[in-house]
DOZA-682420 format. One record per residue (C-alpha): residue number from 0; residue in three letters; x, y, z. Coordinates in Angstrom, 1 decimal. Layout:
BEGIN
{NUM,ala,{X,Y,Z}}
...
! end
This chain:
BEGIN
{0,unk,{22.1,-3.8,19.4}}
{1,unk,{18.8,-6.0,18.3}}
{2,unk,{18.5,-6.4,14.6}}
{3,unk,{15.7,-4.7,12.9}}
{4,unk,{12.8,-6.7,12.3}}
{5,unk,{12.1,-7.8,8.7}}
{6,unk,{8.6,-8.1,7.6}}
{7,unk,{8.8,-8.3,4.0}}
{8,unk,{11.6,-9.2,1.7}}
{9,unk,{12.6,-10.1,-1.5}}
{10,unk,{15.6,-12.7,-2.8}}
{11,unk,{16.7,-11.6,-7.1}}
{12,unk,{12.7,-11.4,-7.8}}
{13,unk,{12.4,-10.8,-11.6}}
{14,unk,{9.2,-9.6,-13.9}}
{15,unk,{9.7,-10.7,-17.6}}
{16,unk,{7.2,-9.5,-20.2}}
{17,unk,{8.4,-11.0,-23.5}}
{18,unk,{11.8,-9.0,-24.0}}
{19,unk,{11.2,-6.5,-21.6}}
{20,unk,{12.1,-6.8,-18.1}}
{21,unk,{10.1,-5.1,-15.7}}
{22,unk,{11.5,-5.9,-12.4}}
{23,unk,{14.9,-7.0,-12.8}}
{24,unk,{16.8,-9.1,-10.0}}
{25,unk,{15.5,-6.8,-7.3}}
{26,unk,{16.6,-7.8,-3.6}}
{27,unk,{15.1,-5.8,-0.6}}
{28,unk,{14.6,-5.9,2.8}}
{29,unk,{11.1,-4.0,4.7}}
{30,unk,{12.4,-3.2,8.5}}
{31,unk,{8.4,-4.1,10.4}}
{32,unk,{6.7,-0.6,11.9}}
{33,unk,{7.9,1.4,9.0}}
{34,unk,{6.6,4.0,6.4}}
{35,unk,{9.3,2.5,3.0}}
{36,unk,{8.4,4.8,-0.3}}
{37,unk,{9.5,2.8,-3.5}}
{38,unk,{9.9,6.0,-6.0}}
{39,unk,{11.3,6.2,-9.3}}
{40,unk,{10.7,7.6,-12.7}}
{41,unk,{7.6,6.3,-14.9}}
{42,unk,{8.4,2.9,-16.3}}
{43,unk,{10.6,2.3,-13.5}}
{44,unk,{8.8,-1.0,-12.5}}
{45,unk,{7.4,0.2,-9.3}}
{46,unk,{3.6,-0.8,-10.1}}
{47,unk,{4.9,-4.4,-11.2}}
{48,unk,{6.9,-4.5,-7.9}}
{49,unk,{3.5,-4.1,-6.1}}
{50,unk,{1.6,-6.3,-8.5}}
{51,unk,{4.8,-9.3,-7.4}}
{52,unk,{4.7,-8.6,-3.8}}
{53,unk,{0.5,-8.7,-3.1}}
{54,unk,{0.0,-12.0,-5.5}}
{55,unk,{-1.2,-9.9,-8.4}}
{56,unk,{1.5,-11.2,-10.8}}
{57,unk,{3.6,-14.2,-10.2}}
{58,unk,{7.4,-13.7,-10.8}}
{59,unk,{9.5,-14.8,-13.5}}
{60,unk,{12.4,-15.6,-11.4}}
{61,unk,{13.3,-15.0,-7.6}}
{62,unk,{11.3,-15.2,-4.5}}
{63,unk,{9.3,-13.3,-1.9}}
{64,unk,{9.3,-13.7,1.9}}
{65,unk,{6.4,-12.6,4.5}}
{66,unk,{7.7,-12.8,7.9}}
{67,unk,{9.8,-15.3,6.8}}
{68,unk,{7.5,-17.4,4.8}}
{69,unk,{7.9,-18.2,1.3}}
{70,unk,{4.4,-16.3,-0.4}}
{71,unk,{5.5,-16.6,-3.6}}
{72,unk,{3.0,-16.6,-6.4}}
{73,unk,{0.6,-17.0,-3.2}}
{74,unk,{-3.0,-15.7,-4.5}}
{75,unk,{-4.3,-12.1,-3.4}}
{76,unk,{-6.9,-14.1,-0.9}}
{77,unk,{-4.1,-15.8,1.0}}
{78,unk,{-2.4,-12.6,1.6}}
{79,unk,{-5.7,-10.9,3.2}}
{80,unk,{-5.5,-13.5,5.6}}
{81,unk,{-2.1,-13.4,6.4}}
{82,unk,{-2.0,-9.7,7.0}}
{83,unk,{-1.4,-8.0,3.8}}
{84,unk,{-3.6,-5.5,2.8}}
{85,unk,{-2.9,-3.8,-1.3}}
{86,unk,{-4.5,-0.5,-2.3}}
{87,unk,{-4.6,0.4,-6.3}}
{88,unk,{-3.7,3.3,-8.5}}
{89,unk,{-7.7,3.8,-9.3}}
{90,unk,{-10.0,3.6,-6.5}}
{91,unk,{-11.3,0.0,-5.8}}
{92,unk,{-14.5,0.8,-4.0}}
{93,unk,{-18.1,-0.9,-4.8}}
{94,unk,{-20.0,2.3,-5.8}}
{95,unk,{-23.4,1.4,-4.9}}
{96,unk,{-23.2,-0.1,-1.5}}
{97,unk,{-23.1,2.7,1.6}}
{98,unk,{-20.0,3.3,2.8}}
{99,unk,{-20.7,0.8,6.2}}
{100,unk,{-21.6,-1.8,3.6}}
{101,unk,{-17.9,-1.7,1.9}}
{102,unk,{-16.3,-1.5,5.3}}
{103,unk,{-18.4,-4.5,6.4}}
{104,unk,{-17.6,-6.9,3.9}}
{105,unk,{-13.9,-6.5,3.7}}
{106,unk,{-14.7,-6.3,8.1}}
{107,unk,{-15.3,-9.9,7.4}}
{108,unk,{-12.4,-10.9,5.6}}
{109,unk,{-11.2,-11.3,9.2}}
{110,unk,{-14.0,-13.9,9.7}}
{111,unk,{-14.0,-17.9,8.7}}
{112,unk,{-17.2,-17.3,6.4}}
{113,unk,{-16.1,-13.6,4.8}}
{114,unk,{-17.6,-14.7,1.6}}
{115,unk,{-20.9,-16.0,2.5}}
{116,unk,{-22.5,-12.6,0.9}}
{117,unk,{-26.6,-13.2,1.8}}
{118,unk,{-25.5,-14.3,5.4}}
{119,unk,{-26.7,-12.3,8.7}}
{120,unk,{-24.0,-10.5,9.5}}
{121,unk,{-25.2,-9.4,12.9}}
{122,unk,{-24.7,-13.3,13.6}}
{123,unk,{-20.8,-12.2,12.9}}
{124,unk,{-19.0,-12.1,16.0}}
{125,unk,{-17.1,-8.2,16.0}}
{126,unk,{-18.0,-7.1,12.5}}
{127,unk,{-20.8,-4.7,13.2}}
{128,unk,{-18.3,-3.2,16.2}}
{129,unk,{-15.2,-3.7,13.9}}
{130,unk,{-16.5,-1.2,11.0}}
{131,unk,{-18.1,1.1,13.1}}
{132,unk,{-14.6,1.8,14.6}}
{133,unk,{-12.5,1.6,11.2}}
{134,unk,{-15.5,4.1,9.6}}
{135,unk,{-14.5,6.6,12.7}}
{136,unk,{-11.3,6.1,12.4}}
{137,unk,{-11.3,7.0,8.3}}
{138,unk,{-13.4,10.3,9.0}}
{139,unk,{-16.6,9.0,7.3}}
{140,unk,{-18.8,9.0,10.1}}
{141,unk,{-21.1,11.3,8.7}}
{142,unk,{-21.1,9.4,4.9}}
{143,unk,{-21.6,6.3,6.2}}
{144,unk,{-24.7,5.4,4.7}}
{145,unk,{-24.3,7.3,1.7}}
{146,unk,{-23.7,5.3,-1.9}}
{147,unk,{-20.1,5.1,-2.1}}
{148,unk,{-20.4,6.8,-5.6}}
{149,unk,{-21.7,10.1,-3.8}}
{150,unk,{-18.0,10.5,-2.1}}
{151,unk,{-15.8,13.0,-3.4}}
{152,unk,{-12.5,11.4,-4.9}}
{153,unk,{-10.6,12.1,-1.8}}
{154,unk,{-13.1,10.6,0.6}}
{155,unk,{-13.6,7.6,-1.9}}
{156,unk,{-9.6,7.4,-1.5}}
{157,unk,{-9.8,7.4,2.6}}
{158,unk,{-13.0,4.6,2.2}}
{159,unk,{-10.7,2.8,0.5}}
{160,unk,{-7.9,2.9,3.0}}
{161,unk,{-10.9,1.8,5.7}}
{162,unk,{-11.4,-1.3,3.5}}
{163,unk,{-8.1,-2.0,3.4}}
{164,unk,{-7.3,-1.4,7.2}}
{165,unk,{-11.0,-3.7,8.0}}
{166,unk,{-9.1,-6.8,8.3}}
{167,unk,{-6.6,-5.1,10.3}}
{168,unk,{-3.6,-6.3,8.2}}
{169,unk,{0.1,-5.9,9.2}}
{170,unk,{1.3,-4.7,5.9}}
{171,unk,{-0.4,-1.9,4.1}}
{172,unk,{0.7,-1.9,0.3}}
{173,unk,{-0.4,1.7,-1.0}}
{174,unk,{-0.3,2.0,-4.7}}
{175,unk,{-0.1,6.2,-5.7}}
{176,unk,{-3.2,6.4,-2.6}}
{177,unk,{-3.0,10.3,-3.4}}
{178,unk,{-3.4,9.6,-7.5}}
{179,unk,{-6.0,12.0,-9.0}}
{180,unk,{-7.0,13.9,-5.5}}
{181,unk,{-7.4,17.5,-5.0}}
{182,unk,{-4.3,19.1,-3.6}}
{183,unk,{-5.9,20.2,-0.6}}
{184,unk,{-7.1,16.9,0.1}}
{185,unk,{-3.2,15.6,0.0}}
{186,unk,{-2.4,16.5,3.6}}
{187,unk,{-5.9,14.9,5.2}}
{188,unk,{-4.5,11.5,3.8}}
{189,unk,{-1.1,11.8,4.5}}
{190,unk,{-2.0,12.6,7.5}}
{191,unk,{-4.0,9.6,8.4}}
{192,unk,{-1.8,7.3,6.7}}
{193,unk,{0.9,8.2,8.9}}
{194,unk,{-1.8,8.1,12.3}}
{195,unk,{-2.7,4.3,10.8}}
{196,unk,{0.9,3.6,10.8}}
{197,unk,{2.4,4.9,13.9}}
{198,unk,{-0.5,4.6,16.3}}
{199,unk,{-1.2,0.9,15.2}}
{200,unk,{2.1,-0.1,14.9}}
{201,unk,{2.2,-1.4,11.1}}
{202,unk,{4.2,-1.1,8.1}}
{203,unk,{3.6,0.6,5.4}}
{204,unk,{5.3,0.0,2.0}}
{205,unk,{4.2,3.5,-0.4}}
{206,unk,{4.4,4.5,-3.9}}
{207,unk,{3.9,7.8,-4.8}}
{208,unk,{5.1,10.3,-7.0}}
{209,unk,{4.4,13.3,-4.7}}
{210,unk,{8.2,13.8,-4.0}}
{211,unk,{7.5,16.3,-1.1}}
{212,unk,{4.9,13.9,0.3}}
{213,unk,{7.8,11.1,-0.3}}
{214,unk,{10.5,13.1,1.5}}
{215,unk,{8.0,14.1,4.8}}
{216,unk,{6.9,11.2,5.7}}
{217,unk,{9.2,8.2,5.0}}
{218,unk,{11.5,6.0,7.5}}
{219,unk,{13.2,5.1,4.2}}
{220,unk,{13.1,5.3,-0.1}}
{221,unk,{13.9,2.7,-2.4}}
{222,unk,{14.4,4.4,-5.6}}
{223,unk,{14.0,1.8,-8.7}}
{224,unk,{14.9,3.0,-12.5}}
{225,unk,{14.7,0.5,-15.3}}
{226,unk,{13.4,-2.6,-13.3}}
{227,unk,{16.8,-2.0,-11.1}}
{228,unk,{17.2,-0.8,-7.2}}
{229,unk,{19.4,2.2,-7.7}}
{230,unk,{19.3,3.5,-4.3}}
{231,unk,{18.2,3.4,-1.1}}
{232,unk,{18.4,5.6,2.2}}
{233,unk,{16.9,7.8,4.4}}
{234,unk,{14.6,11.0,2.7}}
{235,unk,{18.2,12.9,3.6}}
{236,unk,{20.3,10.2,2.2}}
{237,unk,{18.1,10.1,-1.5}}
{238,unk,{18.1,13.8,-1.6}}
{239,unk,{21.5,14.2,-1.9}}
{240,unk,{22.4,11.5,-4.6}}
{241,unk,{23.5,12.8,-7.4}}
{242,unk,{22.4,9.3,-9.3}}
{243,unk,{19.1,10.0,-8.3}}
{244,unk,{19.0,12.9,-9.4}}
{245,unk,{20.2,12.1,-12.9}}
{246,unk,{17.7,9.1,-13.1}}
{247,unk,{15.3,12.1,-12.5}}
{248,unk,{16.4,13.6,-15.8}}
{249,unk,{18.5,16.0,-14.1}}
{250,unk,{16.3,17.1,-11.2}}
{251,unk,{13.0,16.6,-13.0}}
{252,unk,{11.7,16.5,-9.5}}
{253,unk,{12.8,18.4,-6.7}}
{254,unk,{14.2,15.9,-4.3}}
{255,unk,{15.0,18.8,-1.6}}
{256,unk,{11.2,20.6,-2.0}}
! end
């Protein structure tokens, strides 16, 4: 039997803030074409996890591997171009411009000369074609010359995932994508996030605290509590361990919902 793939991994990596240790000697391994929650109570260490793995923070000790390259401390610019795209807990959009106009620019992250704002981008081999196609495939073919700030929350959340998905990166790091949304929108996103992942074949690595969302839709969980990997299964696997469940104060959230 092959071996999975492992896209991502990380050796001990350690987050020290003063006294406090955020992220403390966590080892995992991401299996490539996976959906892999990271849950855990508030405090847990999750967001600084993120914050290590997309450049956002640089560890205090240990070391992360992409593909099995040393990124470490790498800055977030790097990772776009090596196929690592990092959503946020509030929505990183750039209100004014249209919807095209924020899926164009991160469009030409994939490009040599992304940055060169005042260029022509028609001149852009593929980006004009590129964000047409990622605008469809977000739902915001109707919005897409509307401000960004006229979107509701939810479709600022899916324009958001479009920016993200624009330089067609391997690795999607979602940070709480469903945070502050309607509950009605929930199952739109889900929902795409899980077309995005299966259809184009990449991995997504989700933290959210919408257990039921959690337990639909993941390959596997990674449950941290106090900077520590407690445990990690399948959705059936977490549900039924009792150290969960106490790191949950006692059921706080229903695992089995």
């Amino acid at each position: 039997m092959t071996a999975p793939e492992i896209i991502i991994e990380t050796q001990n990596l350690s987050k020290h803030f003063g006294g406090l240790a955020a992220v403390d000697d966590v080892s995992i391994k991401i299996e490539a074409g996976t959906l892999h929650a990271i849950i855990g109570p508030n405090g847990a260490g999750k967001t600084t996890f993120f914050n290590l793995l997309s450049g956002n923070l640089k560890p205090t000790a240990g070391r992360v591997f992409y593909k099995g390259q040393d990124l470490t401390g790498k800055p977030i610019y790097r990772m776009i171009h090596m196929g690592i795209g990092r959503s946020f807990q509030i929505t990183n959009i750039f209100p004014n411009l249209t919807v095209y106009e924020n899926i164009r620019l991160a469009s030409q992250a994939m490009e040599n000369k992304n940055f060169h704002f005042l260029m022509d981008t028609s001149k852009i081999e593929n980006v004009e074609e590129r964000t047409a196609q990622v605008v469809e495939k977000v739902g915001l073919t109707s919005q897409a010359l509307l401000p960004a700030r006229a979107l509701s929350h939810g479709d600022q959340r899916k324009l958001e995932l479009g920016m993200i998905l624009a330089p067609d990166p391997e690795l999607l790091l979602l940070d709480e994508p469903t945070a502050g949304m309607a509950t009605d929108q929930v199952p739109e996103l889900i929902t795409l996030i899980q077309e995005v992942q299966q259809s184009g074949l990449k991995t997504v690595i989700l933290v959210e605290h919408n257990m039921n969302v959690v337990m639909k839709v993941s390959d596997r969980i990674t449950v941290m509590h106090q900077g520590k990997v407690l445990a990690e299964g399948t959705p059936g696997e977490i549900a039924s361990n009792q150290e969960v469940q106490t790191a949950y104060l006692g059921g706080l959230y229903d695992l089995n919902a």
